[in-house]
TIVO-2410 file (N, C-alpha, C; in nm, 3 decimals):
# residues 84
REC num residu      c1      c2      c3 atome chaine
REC   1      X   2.679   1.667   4.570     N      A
REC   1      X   2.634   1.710   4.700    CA      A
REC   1      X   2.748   1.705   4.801     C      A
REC   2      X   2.803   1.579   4.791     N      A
REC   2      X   2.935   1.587   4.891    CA      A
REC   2      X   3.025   1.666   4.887     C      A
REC   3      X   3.082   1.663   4.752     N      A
REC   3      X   3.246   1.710   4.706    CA      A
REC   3      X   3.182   1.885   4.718     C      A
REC   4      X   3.081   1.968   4.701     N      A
REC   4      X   3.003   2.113   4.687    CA      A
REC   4      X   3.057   2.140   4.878     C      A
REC   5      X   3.066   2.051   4.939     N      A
REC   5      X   3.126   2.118   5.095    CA      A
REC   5      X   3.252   2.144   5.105     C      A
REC   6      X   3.335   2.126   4.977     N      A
REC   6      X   3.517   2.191   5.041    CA      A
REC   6      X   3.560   2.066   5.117     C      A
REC   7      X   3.625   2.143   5.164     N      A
REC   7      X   3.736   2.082   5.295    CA      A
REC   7      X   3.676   2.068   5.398     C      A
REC   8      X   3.509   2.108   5.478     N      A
REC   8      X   3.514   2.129   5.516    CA      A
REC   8      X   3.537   2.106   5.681     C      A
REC   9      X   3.540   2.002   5.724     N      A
REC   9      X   3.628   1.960   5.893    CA      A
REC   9      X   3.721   1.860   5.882     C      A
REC  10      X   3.732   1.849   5.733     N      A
REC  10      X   3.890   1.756   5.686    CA      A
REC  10      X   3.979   1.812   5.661     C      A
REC  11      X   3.979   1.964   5.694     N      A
REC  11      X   4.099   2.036   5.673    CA      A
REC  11      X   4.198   2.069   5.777     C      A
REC  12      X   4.150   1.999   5.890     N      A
REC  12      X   4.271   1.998   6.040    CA      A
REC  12      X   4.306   1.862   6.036     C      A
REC  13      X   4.191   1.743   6.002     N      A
REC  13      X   4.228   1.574   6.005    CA      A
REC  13      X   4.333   1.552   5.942     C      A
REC  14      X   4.314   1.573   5.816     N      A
REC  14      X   4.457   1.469   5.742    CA      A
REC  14      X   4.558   1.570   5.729     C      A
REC  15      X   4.611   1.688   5.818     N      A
REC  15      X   4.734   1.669   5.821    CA      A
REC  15      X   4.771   1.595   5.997     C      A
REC  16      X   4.675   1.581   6.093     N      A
REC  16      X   4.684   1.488   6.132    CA      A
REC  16      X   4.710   1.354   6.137     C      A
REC  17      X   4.655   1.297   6.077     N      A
REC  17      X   4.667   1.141   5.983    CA      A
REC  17      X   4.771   1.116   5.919     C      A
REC  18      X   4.805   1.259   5.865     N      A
REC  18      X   4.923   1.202   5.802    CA      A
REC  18      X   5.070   1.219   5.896     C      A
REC  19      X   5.074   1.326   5.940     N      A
REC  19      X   5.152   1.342   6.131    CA      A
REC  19      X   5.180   1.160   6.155     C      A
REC  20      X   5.040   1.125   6.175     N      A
REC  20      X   5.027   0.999   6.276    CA      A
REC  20      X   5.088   0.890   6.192     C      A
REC  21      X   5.059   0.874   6.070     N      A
REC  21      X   5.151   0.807   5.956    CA      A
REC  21      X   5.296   0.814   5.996     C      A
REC  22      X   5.346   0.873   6.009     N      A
REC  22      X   5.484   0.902   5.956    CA      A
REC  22      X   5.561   0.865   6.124     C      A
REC  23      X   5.488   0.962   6.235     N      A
REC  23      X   5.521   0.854   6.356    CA      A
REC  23      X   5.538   0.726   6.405     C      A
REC  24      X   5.373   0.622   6.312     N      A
REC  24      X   5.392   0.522   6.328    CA      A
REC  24      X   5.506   0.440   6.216     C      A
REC  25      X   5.543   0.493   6.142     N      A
REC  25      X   5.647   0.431   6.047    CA      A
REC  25      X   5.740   0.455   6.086     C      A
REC  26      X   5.816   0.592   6.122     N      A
REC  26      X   5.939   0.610   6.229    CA      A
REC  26      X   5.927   0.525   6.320     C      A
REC  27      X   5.865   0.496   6.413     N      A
REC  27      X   5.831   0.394   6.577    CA      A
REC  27      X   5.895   0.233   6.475     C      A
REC  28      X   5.781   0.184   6.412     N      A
REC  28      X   5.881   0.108   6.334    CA      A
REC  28      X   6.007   0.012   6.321     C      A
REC  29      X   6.031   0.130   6.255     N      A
REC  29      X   6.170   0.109   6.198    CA      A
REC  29      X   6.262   0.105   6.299     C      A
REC  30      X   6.233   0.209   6.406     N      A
REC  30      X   6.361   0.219   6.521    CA      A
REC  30      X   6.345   0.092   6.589     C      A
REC  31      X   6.204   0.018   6.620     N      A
REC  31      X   6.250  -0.053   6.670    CA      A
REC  31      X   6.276  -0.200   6.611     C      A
REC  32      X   6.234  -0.190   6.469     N      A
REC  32      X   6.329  -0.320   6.417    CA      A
REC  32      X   6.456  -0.306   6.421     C      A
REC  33      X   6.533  -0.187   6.390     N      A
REC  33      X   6.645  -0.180   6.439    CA      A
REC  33      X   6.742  -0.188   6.538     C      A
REC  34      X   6.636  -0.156   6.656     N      A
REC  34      X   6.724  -0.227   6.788    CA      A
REC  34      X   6.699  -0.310   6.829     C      A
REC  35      X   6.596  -0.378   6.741     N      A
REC  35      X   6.535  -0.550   6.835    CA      A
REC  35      X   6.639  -0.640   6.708     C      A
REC  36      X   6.690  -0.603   6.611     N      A
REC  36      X   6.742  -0.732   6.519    CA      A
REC  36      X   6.910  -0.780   6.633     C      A
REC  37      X   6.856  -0.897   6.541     N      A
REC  37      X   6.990  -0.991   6.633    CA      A
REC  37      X   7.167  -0.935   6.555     C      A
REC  38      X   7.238  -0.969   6.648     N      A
REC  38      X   7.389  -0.919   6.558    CA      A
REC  38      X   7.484  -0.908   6.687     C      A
REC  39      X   7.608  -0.832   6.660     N      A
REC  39      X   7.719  -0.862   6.729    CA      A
REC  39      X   7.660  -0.755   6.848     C      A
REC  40      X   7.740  -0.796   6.970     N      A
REC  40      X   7.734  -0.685   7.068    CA      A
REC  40      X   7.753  -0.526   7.070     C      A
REC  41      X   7.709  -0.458   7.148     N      A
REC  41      X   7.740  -0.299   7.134    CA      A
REC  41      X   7.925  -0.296   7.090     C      A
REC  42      X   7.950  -0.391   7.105     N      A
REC  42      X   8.149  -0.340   7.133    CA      A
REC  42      X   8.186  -0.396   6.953     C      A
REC  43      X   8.045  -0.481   6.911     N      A
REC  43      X   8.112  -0.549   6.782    CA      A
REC  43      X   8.195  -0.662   6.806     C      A
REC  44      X   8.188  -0.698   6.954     N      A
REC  44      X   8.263  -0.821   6.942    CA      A
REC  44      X   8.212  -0.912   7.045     C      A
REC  45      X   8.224  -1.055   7.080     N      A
REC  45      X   8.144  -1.150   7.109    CA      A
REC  45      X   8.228  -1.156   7.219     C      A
REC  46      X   8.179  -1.142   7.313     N      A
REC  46      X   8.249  -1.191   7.510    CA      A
REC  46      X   8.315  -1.331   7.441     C      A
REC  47      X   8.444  -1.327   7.491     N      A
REC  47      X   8.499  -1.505   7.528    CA      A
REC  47      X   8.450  -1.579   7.597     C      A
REC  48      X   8.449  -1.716   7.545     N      A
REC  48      X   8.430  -1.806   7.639    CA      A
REC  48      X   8.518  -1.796   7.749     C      A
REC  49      X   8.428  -1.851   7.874     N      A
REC  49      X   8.482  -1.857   8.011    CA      A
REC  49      X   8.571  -2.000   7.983     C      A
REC  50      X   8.688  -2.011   8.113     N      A
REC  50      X   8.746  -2.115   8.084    CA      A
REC  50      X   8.644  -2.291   8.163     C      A
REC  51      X   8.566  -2.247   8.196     N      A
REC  51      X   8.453  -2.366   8.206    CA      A
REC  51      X   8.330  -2.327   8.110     C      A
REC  52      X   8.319  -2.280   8.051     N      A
REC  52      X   8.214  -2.317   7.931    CA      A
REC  52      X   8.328  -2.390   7.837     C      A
REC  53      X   8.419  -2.386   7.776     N      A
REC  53      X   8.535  -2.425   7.701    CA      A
REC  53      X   8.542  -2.582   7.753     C      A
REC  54      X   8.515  -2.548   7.883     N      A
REC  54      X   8.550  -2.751   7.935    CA      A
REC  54      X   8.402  -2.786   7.904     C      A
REC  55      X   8.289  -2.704   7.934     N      A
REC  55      X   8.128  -2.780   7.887    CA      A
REC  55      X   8.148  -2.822   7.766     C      A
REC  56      X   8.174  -2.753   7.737     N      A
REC  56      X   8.159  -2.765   7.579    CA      A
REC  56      X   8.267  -2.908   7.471     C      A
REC  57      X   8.386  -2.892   7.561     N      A
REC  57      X   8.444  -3.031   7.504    CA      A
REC  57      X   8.360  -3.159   7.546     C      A
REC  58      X   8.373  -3.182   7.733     N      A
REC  58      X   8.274  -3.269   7.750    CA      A
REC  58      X   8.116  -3.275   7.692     C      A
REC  59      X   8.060  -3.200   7.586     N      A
REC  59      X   7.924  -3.185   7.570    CA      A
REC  59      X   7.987  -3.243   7.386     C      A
REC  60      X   8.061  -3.206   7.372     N      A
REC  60      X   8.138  -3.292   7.236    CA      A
REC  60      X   8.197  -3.456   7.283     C      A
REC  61      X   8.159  -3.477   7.405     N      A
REC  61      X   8.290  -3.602   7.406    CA      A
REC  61      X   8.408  -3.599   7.403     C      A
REC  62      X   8.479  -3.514   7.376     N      A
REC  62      X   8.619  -3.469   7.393    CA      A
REC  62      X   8.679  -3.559   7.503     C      A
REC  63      X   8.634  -3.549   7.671     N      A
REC  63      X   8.694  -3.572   7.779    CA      A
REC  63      X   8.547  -3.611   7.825     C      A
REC  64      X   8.597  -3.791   7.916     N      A
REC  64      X   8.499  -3.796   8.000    CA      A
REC  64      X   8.470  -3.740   8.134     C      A
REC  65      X   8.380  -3.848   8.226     N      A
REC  65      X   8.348  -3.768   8.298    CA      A
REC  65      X   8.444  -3.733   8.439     C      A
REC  66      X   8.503  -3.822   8.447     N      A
REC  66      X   8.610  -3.803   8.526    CA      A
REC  66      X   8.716  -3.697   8.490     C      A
REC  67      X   8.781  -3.680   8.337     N      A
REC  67      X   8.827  -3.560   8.310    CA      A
REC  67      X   8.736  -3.420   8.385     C      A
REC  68      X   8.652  -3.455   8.341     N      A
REC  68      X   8.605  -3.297   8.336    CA      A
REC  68      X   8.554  -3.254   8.432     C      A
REC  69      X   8.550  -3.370   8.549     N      A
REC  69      X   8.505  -3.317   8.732    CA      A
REC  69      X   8.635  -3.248   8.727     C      A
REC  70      X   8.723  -3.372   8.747     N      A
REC  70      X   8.877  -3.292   8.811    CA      A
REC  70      X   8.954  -3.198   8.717     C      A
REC  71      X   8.928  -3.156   8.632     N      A
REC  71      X   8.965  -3.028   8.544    CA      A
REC  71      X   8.858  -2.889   8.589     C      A
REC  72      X   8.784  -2.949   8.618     N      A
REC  72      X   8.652  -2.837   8.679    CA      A
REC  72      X   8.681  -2.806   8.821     C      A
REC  73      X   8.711  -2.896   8.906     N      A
REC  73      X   8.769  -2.866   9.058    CA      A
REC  73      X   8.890  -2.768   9.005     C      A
REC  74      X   8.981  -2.796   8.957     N      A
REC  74      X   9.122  -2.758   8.892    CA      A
REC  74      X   9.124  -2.568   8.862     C      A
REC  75      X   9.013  -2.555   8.810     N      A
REC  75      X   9.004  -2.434   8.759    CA      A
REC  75      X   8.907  -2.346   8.892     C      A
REC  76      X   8.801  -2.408   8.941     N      A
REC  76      X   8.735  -2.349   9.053    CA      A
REC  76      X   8.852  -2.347   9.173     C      A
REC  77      X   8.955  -2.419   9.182     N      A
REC  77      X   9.010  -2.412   9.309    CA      A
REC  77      X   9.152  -2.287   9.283     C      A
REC  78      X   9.180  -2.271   9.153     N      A
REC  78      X   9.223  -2.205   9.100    CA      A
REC  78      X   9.182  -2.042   9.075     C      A
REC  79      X   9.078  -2.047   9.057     N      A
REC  79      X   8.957  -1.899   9.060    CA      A
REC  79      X   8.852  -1.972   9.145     C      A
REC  80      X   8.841  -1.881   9.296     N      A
REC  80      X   8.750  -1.971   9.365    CA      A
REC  80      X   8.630  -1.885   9.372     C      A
REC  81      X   8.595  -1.742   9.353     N      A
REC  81      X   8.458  -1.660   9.261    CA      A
REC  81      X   8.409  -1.738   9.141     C      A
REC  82      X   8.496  -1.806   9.114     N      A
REC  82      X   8.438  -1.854   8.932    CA      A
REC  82      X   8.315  -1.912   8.919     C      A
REC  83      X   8.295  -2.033   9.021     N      A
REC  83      X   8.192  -2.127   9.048    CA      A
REC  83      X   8.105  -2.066   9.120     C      A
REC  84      X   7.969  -2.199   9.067     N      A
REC  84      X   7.865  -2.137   9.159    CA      A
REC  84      X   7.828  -2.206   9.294     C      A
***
């Protein structure tokens, strides 16, 4: 009884459906591809600033805290935009 009707108003749907398939799998992919993590647009990683370089020793212990005020004045009085 069913299959005796053809195609008959499933013959505009699934090439719809399948349209809509293939959009939502393209959509996707593009955007796992621009959401995954990795190097910058240039392929290369910004340098450290020359005070993240001093955080970062004092955040190792490197230099206490007295080093790393007056090495931090040193470089802000030096580049005085640098600081905030």
């Amino acid at each position: 009884m069913w299959w005796n009707d053809g195609w008959g108003a499933w013959w505009f749907v699934m090439p719809l459906v399948m349209i809509g398939f293939w959009v939502a799998v393209i959509w996707v992919v593009v955007n796992l591809l621009r959401n995954r993590p990795g190097p910058t647009p240039t392929g290369r990683a910004r340098p450290a600033t020359p005070e993240e370089i001093l955080a970062q020793r004092y955040a190792r212990g490197e230099i206490d805290d007295d080093e790393y005020h007056r090495r931090l004045d040193t470089l802000r009085d030096a580049h005085p935009g640098a600081g905030p």
